[in-house]
LUMNUKOL-957044 format. One record per residue (C-alpha): residue in three letters; x, y, z. Coordinates in steps of 0.001 Angstrom, whole numbers, padded with zeros to 6 digits. Each point is the difference from the previous one (the first is absolute). Layout:
BEGIN
+---------+---------+---------+---------+
| residuo |       x |       y |       z |
+---------+---------+---------+---------+
|     ala |       X |       Y |       Z |
...
+---------+---------+---------+---------+
% end
This chain:
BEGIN
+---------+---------+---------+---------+
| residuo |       x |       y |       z |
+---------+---------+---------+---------+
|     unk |  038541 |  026932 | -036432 |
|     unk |  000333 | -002896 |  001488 |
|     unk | -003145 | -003052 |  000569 |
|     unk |  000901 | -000015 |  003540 |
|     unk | -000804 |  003813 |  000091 |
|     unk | -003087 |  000427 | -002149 |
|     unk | -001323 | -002436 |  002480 |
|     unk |  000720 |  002103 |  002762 |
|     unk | -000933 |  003228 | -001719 |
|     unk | -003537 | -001736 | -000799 |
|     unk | -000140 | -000610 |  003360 |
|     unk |  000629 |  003587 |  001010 |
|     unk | -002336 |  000837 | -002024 |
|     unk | -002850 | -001527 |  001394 |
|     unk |  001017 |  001410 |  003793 |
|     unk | -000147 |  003217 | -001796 |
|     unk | -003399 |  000077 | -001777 |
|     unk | -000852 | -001768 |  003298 |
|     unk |  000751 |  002718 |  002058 |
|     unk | -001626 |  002463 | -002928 |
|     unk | -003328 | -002027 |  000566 |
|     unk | -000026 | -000280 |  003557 |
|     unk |  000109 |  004071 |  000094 |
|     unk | -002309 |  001044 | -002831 |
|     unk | -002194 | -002903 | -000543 |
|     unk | -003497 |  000098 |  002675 |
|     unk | -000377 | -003608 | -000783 |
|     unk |  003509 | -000659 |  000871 |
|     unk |  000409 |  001836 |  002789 |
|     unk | -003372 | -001566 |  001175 |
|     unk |  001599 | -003464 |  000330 |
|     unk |  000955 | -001693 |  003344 |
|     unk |  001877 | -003321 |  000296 |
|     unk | -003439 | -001490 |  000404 |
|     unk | -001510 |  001590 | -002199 |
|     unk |  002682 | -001750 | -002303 |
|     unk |  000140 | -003354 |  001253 |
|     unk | -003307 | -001473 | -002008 |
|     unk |  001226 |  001903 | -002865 |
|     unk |  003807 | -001897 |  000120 |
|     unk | -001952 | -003235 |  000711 |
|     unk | -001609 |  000334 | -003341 |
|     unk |  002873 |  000895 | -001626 |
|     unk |  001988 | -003250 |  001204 |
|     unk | -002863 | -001789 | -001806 |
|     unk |  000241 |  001236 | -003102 |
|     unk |  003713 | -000559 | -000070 |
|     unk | -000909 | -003783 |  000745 |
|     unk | -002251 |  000049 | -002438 |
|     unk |  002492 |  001566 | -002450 |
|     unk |  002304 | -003138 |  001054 |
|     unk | -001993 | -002488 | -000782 |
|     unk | -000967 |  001153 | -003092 |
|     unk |  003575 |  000530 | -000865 |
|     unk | -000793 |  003513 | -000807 |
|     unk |  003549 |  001949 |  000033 |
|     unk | -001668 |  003023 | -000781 |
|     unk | -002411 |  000241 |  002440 |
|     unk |  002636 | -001919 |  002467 |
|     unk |  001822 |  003296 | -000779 |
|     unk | -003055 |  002401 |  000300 |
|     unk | -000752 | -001568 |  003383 |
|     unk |  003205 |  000090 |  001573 |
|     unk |  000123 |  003618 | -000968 |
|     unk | -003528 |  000301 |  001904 |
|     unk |  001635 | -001605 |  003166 |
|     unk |  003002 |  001863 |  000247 |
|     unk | -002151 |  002995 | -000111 |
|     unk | -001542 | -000950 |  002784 |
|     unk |  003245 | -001256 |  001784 |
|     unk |  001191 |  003842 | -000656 |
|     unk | -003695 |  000770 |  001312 |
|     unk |  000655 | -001280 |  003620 |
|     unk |  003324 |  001087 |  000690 |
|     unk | -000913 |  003679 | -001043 |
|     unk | -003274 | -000139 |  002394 |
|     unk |  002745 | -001412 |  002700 |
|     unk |  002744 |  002736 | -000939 |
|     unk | -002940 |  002515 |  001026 |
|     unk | -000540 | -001430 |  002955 |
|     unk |  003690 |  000099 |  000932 |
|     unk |  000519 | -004047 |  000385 |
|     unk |  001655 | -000817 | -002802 |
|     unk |  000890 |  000689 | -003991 |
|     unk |  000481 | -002013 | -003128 |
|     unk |  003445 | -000007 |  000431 |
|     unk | -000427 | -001510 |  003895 |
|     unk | -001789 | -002958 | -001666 |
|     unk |  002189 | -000688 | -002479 |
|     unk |  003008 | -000118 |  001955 |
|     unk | -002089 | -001797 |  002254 |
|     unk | -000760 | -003056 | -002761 |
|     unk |  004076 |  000098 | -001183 |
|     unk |  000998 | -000446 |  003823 |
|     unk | -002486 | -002736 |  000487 |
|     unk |  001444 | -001701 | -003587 |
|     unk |  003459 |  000457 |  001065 |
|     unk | -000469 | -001490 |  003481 |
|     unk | -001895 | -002944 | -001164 |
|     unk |  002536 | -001054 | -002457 |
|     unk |  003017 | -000842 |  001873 |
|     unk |  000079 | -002424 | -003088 |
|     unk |  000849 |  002928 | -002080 |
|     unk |  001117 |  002594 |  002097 |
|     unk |  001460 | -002243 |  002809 |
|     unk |  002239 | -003122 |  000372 |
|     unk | -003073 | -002602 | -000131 |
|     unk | -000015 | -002405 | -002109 |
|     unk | -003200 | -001767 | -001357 |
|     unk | -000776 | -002679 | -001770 |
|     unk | -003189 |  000854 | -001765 |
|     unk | -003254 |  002269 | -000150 |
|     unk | -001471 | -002041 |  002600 |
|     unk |  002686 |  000954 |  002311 |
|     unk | -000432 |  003000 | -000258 |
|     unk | -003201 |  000644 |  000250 |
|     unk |  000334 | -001946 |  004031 |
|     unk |  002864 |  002055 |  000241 |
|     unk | -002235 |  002728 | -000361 |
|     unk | -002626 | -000623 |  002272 |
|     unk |  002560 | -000842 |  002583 |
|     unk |  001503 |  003636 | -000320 |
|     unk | -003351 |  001347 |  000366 |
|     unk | -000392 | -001586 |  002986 |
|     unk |  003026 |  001141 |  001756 |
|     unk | -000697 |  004063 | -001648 |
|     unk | -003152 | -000724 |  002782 |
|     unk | -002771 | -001388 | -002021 |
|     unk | -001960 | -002226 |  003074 |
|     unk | -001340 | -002616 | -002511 |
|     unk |  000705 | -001536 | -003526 |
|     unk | -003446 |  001210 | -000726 |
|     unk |  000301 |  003144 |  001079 |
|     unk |  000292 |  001409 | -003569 |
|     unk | -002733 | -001397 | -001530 |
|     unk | -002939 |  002644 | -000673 |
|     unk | -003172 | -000522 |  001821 |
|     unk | -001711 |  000949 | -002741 |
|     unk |  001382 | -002024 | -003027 |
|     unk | -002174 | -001906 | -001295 |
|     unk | -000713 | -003238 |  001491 |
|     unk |  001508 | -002426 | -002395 |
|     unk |  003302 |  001973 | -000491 |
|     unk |  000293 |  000046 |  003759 |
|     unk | -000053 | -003264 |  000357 |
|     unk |  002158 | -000529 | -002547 |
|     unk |  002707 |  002552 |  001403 |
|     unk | -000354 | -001049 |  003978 |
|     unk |  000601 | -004276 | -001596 |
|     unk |  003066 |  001614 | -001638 |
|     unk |  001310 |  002044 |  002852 |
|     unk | -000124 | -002972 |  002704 |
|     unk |  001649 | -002577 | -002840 |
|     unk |  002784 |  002446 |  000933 |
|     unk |  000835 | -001797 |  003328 |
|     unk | -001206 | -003202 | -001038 |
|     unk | -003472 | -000139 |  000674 |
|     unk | -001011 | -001755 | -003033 |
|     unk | -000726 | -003419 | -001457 |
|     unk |  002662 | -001740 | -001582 |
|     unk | -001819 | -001730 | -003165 |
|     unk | -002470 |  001069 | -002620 |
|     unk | -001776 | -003333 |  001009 |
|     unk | -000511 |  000870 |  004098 |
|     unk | -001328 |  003381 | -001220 |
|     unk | -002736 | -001608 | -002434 |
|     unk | -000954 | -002588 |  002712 |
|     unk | -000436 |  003203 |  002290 |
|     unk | -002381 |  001252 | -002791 |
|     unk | -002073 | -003394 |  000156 |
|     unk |  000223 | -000386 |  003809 |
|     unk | -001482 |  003902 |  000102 |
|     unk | -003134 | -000736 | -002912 |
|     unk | -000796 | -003416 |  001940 |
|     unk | -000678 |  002328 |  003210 |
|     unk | -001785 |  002540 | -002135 |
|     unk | -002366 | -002745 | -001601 |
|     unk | -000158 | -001722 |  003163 |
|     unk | -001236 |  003590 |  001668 |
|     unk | -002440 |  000387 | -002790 |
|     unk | -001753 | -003678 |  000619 |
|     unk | -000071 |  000663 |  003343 |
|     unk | -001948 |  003433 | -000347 |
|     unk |  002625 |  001585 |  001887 |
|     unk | -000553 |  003605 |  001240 |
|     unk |  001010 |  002403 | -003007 |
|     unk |  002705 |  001471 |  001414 |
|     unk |  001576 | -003160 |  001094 |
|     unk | -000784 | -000654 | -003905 |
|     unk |  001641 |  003314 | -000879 |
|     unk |  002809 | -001015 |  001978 |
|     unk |  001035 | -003278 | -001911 |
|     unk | -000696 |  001729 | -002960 |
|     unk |  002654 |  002518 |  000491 |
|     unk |  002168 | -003120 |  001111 |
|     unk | -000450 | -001456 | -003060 |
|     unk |  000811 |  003389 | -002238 |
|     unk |  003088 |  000401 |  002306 |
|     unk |  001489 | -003460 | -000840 |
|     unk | -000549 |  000436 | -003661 |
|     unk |  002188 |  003349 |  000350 |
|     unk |  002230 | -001944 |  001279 |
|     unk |  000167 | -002677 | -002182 |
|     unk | -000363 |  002424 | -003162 |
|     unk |  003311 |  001648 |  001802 |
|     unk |  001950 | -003663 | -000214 |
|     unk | -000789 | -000319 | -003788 |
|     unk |  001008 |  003436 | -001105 |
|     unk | -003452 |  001579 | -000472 |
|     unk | -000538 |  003214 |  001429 |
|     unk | -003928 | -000865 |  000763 |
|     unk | -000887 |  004089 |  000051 |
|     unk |  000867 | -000145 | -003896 |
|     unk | -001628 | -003170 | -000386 |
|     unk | -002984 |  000870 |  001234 |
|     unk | -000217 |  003391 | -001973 |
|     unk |  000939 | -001441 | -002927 |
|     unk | -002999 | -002278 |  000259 |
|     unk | -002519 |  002757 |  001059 |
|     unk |  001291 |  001439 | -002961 |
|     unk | -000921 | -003327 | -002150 |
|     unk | -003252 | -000539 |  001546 |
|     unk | -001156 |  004080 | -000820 |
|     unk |  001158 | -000637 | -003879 |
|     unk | -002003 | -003490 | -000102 |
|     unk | -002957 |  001400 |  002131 |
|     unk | -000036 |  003488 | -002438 |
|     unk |  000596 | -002303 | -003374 |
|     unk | -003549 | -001960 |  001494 |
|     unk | -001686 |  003758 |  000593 |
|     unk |  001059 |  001098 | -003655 |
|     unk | -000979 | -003246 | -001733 |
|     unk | -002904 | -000912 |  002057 |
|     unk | -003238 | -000136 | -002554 |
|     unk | -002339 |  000689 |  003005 |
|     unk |  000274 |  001657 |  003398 |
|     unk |  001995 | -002658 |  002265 |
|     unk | -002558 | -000209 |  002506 |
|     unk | -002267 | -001755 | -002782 |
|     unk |  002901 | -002448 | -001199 |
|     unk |  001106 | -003323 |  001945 |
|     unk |  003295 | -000213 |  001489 |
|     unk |  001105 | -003022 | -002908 |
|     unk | -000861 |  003152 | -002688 |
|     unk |  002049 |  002084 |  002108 |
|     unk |  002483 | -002702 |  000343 |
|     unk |  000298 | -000705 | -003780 |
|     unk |  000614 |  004054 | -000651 |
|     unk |  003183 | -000054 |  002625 |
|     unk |  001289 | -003267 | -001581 |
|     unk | -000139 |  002358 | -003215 |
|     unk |  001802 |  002587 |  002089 |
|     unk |  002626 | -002679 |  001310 |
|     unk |  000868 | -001202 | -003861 |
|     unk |  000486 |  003826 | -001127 |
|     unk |  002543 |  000558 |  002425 |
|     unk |  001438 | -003208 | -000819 |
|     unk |  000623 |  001365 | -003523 |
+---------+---------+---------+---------+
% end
């Protein structure tokens, strides 16, 4: 047997059991798509978290957990007569197929950056009203930001140096502190605040970081460094000054330094 169709006999597997589960199962038959939705939102998670631990077996587990619920949907839709697993998939190929006159076309391009406006362009002319029409309303705030400063670079709105971008950075904390001295109203406070998060995204997006990751990775940091204090403190922390608590996550900061 070919790898090509174990793949596809794993796969009807799963529509199988699916449709097994769905009839027998009271839990499963319980479920709605919104009853799903918090449910695949948590899932997502743990496959990020499975990324950036570089966790191939749970990177596995959890794509196994999302496809289940990818299978979930389209079998709640099938019952409602809209569409099937099979509508979605052929849906995704013609999609792939149509924006890749670079592959499946005579369009020639010149790199991934090309591509990627060549992209949004096509989605624009398939009916989408705005570049920003595809970005979630409900990502999170700093991926958003992120995504809609890398869907507008698309048609050129976008600085052309690193440097402009970190001047935009300064320009956005001197209103911020300026705001603050002046005891500005707090939302006119929250306001510049968010400006200045914003430009950071974007300058985090001109030097390659992806500033989601970044900040995750030190959340994760600070919870090792903050637990190491907890586990090593020799009285309860509210009793101890911050220089003892200081000198425990500098002990922290050289054990992950060896």
């Amino acid at each position: 047997m070919s790898d090509f169709q174990q793949k596809l006999d794993a796969f009807g597997r799963l529509l199988t059991i699916m449709d097994e589960l769905r009839e027998q199962c009271p839990w499963d038959r319980k479920q709605t798509l919104e009853s799903l939705r918090n449910l695949t939102i948590e899932e997502t998670y743990e496959l990020a978290d499975a990324i950036l631990d570089q966790d191939l077996k749970g990177i596995q587990e959890e794509i196994g957990d999302i496809m289940l619920h990818m299978v979930f949907y389209a079998k709640i839709a099938d019952e409602k007569g809209a569409f099937d697993i099979g509508d979605a998939l052929h849906a995704i190929c013609d999609k792939l197929v149509s924006r890749h006159p670079h592959i499946y076309g005579d369009v020639v391009v010149a790199d991934d950056e090309e591509v990627k406006r060549n992209w949004e362009q096509l989605k624009l002319k398939e009916g989408k009203k705005s570049l920003l029409a595809g970005v979630p309303s409900s990502l999170p705030a700093m991926v958003k930001a992120y995504r809609m400063q890398e869907k507008t670079k698309q048609v050129g709105f976008e600085w052309e140096t690193t440097e402009q971008v970190w001047a935009k950075v300064e320009e956005e904390l001197g209103e911020l502190r300026d705001n603050i001295r002046d005891q500005a109203p707090q939302d006119k406070v929250e306001e510049e605040f968010g400006d200045v998060l914003f430009s950071l995204v974007n300058y985090a997006r001109f030097i390659g970081v992806d500033p989601e990751t970044a900040l995750e990775r030190v959340n994760r940091k600070f919870k090792s460094r903050f637990e190491y204090i907890e586990t090593h403190a020799p009285r309860p922390l509210q009793d101890m000054s911050l220089d003892e608590m200081d000198g425990l996550w500098n002990e922290a900061k050289t054990l992950e330094r060896r």
